[in-house]
N, C-alpha and C positions, 0 to 999 in steps of 0.2 A: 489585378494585373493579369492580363492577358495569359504570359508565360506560368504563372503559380497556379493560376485556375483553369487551364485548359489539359484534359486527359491526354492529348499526345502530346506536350512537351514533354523534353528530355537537357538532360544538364547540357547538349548544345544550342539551347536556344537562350540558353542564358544570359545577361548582362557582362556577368564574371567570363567568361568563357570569352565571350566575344570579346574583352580587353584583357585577355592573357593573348587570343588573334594579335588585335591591334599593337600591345605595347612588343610582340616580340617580334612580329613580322610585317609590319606597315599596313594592315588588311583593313581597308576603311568600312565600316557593317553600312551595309544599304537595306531596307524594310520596306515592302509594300502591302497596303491594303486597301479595301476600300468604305472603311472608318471613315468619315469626315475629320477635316482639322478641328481637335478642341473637343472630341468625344472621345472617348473610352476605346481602345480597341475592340473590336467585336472579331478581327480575323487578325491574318498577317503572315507572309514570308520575308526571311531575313537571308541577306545574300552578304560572302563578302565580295570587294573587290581583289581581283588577285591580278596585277599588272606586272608581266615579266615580260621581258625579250626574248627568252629562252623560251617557255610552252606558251604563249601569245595571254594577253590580257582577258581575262575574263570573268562571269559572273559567277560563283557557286553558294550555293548551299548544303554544307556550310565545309570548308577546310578542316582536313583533318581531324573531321567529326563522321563515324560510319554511318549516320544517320541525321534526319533532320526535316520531320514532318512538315508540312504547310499547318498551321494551324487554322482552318477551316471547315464549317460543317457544311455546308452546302457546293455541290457540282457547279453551278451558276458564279459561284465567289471563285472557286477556285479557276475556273475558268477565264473569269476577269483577271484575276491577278496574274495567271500566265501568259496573259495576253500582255499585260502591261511591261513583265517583263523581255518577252520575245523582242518589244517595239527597243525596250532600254537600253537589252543587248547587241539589236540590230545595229548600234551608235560605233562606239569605242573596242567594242568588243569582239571579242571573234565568237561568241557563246554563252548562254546561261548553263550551270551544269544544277540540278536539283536531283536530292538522296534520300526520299521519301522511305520511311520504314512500312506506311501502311494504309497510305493513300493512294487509289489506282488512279492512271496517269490514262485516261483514256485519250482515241487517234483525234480527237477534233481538239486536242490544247496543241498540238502541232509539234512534240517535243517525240525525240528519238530514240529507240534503248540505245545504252552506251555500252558501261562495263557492270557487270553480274555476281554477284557474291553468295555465301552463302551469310545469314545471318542468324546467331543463336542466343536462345533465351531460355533462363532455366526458374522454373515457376517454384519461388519461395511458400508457398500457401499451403502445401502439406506440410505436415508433421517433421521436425528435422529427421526424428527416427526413419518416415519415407521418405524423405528428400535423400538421406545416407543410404537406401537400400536400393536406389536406381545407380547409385556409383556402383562403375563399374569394378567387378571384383576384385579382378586381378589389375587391370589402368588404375586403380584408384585406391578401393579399399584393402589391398594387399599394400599397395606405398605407403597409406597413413597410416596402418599398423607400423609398417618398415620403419620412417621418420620419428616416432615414437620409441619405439626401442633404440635407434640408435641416439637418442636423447636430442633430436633438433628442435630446438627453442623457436616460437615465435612470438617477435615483437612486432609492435604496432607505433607510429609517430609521422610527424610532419615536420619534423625540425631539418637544419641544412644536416647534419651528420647520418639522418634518415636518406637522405635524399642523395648527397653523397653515397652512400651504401649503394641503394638501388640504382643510381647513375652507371657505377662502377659495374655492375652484374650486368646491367641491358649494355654498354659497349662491350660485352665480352658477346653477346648475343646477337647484338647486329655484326659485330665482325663473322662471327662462324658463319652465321647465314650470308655474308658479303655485302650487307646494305646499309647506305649510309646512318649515322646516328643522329635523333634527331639533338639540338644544340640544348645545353645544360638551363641556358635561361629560358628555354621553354618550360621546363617542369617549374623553373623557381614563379616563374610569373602564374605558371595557374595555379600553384601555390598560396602565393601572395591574393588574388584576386578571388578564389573559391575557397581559402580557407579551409573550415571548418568541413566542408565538404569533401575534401582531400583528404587520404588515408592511404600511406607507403605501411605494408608491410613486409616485414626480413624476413627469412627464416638463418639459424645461424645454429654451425657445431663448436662447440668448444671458443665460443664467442668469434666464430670468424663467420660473416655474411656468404650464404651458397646461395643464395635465389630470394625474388622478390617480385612483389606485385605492388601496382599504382593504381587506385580504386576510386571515383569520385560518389559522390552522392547528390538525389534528385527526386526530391518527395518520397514517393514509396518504393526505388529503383535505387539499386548500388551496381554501379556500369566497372569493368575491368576494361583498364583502358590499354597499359602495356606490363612487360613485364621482361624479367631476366636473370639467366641464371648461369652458375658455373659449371659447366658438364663435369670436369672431374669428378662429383657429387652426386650427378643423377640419379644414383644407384638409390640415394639414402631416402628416396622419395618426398623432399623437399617440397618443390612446385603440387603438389598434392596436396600436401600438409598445409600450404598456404591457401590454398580455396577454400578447404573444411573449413580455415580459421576464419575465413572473411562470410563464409555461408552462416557458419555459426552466428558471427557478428550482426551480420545484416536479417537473421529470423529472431535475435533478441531484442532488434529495432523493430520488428515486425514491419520489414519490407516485405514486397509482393515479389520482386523476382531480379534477378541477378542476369545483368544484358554484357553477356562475354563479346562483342563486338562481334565484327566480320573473317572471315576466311576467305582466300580466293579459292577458287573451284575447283585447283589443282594441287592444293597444297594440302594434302593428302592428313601430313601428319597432323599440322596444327588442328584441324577440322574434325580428326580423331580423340584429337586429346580432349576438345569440348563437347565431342558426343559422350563420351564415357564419365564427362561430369554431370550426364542426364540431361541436356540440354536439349530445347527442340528446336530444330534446324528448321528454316523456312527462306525462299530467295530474295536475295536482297537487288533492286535494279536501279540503275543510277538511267537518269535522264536526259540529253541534252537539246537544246533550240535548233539544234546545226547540229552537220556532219564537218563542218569545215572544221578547219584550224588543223593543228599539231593533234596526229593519232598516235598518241601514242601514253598508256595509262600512267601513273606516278611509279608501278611497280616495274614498269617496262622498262622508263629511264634507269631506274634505279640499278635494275640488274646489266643493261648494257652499261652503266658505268664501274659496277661492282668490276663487271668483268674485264675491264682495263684496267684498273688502279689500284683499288680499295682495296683490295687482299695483300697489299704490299706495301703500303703507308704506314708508316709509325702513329703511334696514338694523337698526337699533337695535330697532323695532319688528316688523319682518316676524323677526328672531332672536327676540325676546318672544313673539309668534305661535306659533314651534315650542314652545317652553318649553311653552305654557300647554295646548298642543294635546297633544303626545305622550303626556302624563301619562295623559289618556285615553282614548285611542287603544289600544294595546293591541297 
């Protein structure tokens, strides 16, 4: 299988992934390559559909995934296949958007920079003893001394009361930050469909949840996907104590490296917090077919609508808010 045996897949090119997409936000997977019908894939790009009124119908690869290689070795393939799709998008759509981690998009496939990220990777293959002396001292390994003394416990599960837990700490998170949350059936469906590959962990004082991370797994890569915590706590160096636990975890499985997602280029802190876990920052560029359509990024919406509403909705409704939002978001 194409995905299991190809060195750039990542848990978004997955099967599972792609029908946690489908069952929670209507996103139908579109695949091109240029396999013949009835052979084995030898390449392939996976796109979904994203049809909204609101940012105009279009092509990505892949939704709410920071990344998501073409699977192909040769310039020639790949160059056919973005041909194939510029003609598909030309249709219905206003755009293909493609979020390559490490395939260069040269000017003759015809596609555009869009929006720019930074993207971090923290290489599991030293020693945990090195892996722990690149933490930063005071960011880091002054807090998991901290979380340690102050006796913060961390558990590991996948069950609804895990998920519950860490639901509950990222809506305290996306509120502080003013953006909306994304909808509860989203985590349960990639749950349900990746299983085994899904790992919430808590950190917790006195059996009460302060912070938590959502981790999946993908061959020899453990991806942090979201996460969330209760500030009143910060202090107890929490959010710290939970990466050593997943770093630990993921060098006992002898993974290769631990893929903290994307930061935008302005968001100073988040992008600090992953530097000081050792990580190596490298630019992440998103692509698209066109300039046309709706300019304006998912973070963009977001924040002009934080800043009319969200900060003043009751829970019930600022949860309603993600529902309504993420659908078209993309």
């Amino acid at each position: 299988m194409l995905v299991e045996s190809h060195p750039r897949s990542s848990i978004f090119h997955t099967r599972e992934w792609l029908d946690a997409l489908r069952r929670t936000y209507k996103y139908k997977a579109r695949a091109f390559t240029t396999s013949a019908p009835g052979n084995l894939l030898s390449n392939g790009i996976v796109f979904c559909q994203v049809k909204s009124w609101l940012t105009g119908s279009r092509l990505v690869s892949l939704p709410f995934s920071d990344h998501c290689d073409p699977l192909v070795e040769s310039p020639g393939d790949l160059e056919a296949l973005l041909s194939a799709v510029r003609k598909e998008a030309a249709g219905p759509f206003t755009h293909a958007e493609i979020r390559p981690r490490s395939i260069p998009i040269e000017p003759q496939f015809n596609f555009k920079p869009w929006s720019q990220y930074h993207l971090h990777m923290l290489d599991l293959r030293p020693s945990l003893e090195e892996v722990y002396s690149h933490l930063h001292k005071d960011g880091m390994q002054r807090k998991i001394r901290r979380a340690d003394r102050e006796r913060v416990v961390v558990d590991q599960g996948r069950s609804e009361s895990f998920l519950q837990e860490f639901y509950a700490l990222m809506l305290l998170t996306r509120r502080r930050h003013n953006l909306p949350p994304q909808p509860l059936v989203w985590f349960r469906n990639v749950i349900e469909y990746c299983g085994s590959r899904v790992t919430i962990y808590v950190a917790r004082v006195d059996n009460r949840p302060i912070a938590s991370i959502f981790t999946l797994r993908h061959k020899k890569s453990l991806v942090y996907k979201y996460g969330g915590s209760d500030e009143r706590f910060h202090n107890m160096g929490a959010m710290p104590r939970l990466f050593w636990q997943a770093i630990q975890d993921a060098k006992s499985e002898q993974l290769l490296e631990l893929d903290l997602g994307r930061s935008d280029q302005d968001n100073e802190g988040l992008t600090r917090f992953k530097d000081h876990l050792g990580a190596g920052r490298s630019p992440l560029q998103y692509w698209r077919s066109s300039d046309h359509g709706v300019r304006r990024t998912t973070e963009d919406l977001a924040s002009r609508t934080a800043q009319h509403f969200l900060a003043h909705l009751p829970d019930s409704l600022f949860r309603l808010a993600g529902e309504l939002f993420y659908r078209h978001a993309g």
